[in-house]
C-alpha positions as CSV (number, residue, x, y, z in Angstrom):
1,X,0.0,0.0,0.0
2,X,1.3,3.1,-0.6
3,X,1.0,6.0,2.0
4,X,0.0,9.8,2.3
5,X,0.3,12.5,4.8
6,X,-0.8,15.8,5.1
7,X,-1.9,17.9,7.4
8,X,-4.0,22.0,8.1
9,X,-4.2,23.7,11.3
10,X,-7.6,25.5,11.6
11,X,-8.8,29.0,13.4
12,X,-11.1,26.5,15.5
13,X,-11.8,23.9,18.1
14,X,-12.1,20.6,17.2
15,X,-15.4,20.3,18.1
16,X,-16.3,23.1,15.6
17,X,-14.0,21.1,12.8
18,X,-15.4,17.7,13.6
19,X,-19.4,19.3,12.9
20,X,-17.7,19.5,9.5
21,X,-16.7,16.3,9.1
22,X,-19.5,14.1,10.7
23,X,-22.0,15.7,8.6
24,X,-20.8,12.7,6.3
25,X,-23.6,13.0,3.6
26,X,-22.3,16.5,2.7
27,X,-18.9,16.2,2.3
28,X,-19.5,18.2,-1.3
29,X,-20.2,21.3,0.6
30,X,-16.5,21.6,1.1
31,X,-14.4,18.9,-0.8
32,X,-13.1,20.6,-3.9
33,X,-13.0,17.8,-6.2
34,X,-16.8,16.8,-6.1
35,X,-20.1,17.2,-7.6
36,X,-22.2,15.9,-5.0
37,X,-22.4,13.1,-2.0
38,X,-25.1,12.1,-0.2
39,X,-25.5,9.2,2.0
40,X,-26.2,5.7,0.9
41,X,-28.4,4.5,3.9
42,X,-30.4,6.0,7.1
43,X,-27.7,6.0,9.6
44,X,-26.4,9.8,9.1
45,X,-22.7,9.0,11.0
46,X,-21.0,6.8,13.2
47,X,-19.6,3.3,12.7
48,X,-20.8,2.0,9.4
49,X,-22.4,5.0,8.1
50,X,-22.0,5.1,4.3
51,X,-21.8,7.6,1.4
52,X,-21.7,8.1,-2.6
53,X,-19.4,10.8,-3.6
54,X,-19.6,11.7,-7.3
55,X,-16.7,13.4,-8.9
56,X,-17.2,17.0,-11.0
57,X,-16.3,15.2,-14.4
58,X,-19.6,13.6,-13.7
59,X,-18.3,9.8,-14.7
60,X,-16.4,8.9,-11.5
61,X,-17.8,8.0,-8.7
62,X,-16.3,6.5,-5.1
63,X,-18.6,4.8,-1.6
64,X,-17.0,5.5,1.4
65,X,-18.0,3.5,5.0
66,X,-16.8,4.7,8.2
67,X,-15.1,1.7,9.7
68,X,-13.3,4.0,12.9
69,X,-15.3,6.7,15.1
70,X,-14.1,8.4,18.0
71,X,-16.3,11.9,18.2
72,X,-14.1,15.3,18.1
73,X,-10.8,13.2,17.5
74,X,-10.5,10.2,14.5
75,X,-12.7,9.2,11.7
76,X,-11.5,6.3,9.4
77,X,-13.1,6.3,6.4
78,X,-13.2,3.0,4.2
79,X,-13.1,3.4,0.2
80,X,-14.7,0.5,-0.6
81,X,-16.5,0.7,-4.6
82,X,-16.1,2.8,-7.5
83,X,-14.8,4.1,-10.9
84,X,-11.7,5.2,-9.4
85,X,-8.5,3.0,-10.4
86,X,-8.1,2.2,-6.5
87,X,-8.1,-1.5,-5.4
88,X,-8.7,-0.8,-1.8
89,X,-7.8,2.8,0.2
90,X,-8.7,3.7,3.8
91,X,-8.5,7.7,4.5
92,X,-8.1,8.4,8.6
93,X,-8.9,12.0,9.8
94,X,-7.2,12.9,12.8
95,X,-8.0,16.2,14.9
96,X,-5.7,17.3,17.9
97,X,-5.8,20.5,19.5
98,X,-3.3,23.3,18.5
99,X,-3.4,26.2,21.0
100,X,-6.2,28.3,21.9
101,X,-9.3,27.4,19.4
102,X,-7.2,26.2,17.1
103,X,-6.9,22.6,15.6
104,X,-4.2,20.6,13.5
105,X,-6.2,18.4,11.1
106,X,-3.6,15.3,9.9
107,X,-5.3,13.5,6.7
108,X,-3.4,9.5,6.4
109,X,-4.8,7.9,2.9
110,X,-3.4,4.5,1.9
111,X,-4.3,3.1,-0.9
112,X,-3.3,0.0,-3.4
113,X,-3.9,1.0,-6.9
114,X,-6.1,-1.5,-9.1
115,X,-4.5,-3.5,-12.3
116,X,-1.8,-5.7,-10.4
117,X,1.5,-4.7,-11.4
118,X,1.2,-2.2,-13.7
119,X,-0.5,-0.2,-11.0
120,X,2.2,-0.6,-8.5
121,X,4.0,1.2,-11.6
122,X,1.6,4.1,-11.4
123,X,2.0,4.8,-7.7
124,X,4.7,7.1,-8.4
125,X,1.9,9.5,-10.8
126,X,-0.8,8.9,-8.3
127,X,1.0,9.8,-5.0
128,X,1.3,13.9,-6.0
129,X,-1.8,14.1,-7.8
130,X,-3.7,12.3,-4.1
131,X,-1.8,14.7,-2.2
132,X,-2.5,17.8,-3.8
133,X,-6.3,16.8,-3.4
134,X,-5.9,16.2,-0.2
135,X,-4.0,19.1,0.9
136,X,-7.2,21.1,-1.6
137,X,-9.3,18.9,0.4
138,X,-8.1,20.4,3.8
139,X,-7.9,23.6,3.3
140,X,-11.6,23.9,1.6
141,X,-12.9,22.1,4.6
142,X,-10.9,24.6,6.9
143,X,-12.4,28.1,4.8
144,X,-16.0,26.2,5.1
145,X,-15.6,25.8,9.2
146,X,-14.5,29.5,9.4
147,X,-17.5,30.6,7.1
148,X,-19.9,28.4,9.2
149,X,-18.4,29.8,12.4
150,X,-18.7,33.7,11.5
């Protein structure tokens, strides 16, 4: 599996960043790379809540499960189906506090590419282009808590 790491501090307390982030049907509010998500059964969060996020291009497509909850602090988010050329990846959201109403935000994704061996061969292309959306990623979802907050 192949490994990424980045990582925002936020102008807010965890608790404010986290509302963000459990709201896991509406991750499109913020994340810059989709079109739309909604949820993909009744259970709005928590352990095995799950989610369709379709990509602006409007052909791709990922489902996301949360398979690791611990309120205000961790989320790990399972990538289980879709049109993306991902075997199996697993995102984990961590939140710690930074100083005085501010919070650090580290994003983990690992990920095996699908198509055997000639995706290991790919990993090199895919690791910069993952990162840079999830740095994007981060700091949408940072300027969407300070708007909500104000």
């Amino acid at each position: 599996m192949a490994k990424i790491v980045v990582d925002q501090i936020v102008d807010a307390s965890p608790e404010q960043v986290w509302l963000s982030w459990d709201d896991f049907g509406n991750i499109a509010r913020f994340h810059p790379g989709l079109k739309s998500s909604h949820l993909l059964a009744d259970k709005p969060t928590g352990l095995g809540a799950t989610r369709q996020c379709d990509m602006k291009d409007g052909k791709n497509f990922i489902r996301e499960r949360i398979i690791g909850y611990a309120p205000n602090e961790r989320m790990e988010i399972d990538i289980y189906e879709g049109t993306m050329p991902l075997k199996r990846a697993v995102a984990t959201l961590t939140l710690s506090p930074a100083g005085a109403q501010k919070t650090r935000i580290q994003m983990n994704m690992e990920f095996t590419p699908k198509f055997g061996v000639l995706g290991l061969l790919m990993i090199p292309m895919m690791k910069p282009q993952f990162r840079k959306l999830l740095q994007a990623l981060l700091s949408k979802n940072a300027e969407h808590v300070m708007r909500s907050a104000a």
